[in-house]
C-alpha positions, -999 to +999 in steps of 0.1 A: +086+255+381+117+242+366+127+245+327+124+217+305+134+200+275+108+201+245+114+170+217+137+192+199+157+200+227+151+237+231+142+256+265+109+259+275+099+287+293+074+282+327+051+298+343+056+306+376+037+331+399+018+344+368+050+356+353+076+340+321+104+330+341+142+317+329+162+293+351+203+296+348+228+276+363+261+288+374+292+269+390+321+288+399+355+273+408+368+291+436+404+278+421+398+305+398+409+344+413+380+355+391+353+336+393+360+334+437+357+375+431+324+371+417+316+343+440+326+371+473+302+399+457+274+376+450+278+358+486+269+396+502+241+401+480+208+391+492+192+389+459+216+372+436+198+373+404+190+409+408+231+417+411+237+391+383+211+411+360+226+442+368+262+436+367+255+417+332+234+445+318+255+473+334+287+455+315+269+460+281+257+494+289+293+504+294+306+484+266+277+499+241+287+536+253+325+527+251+321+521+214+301+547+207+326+570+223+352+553+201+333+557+169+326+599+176+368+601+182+376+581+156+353+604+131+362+635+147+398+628+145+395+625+108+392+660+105+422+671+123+455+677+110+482+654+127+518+666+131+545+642+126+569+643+151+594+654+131+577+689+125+570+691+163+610+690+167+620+722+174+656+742+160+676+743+197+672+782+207+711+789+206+706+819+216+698+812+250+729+783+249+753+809+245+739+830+269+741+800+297+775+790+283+788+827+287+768+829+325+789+799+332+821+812+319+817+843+340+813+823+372+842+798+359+863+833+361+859+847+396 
């Protein structure tokens, strides 16, 4: 069964097989790099609306965890001290330049 229209205009759901059922429509433009990607996955896929529920509802599962991971760095990186990276500069270690400038002198010499 097919959706339809009610008198205000909003979606109807049928009944088909015993079961609430959704129709959706899709129309990709294979002019478009992204939308002929998603036309060569769904083309090798036998069940189209099973990779279409999957790839939609794994993007949000990612998306939902990626912002949760955000929010626990952002709150655990209010509690650490931040160096400015002018207190990470270090003094140069002159010793060790005059101890390579004298090595070189030595071997300037013989």
């Amino acid at each position: 069964m097919q959706n339809t229209k009610n008198e205000s205009g909003s979606d109807r759901m049928s009944e088909d097989h015993g079961g609430k059922k959704r129709r959706f429509h899709i129309v990709l433009s294979l002019d478009n790099p992204v939308q002929q990607e998603t036309w060569s996955i769904l083309s090798q896929s036998k069940n189209k609306t099973s990779a279409v529920c999957e790839a939609v509802c794994g993007f949000h599962r990612q998306k939902s965890l990626e912002d949760i991971l955000r929010k626990v760095l952002r709150e655990e990186f209010k509690h650490i001290p931040i160096q400015s990276t002018a207190e990470m500069v270090e003094e140069p270690d002159t010793f060790n330049d005059a101890a390579v400038l004298d090595f070189l002198l030595t071997l300037q010499n013989e």
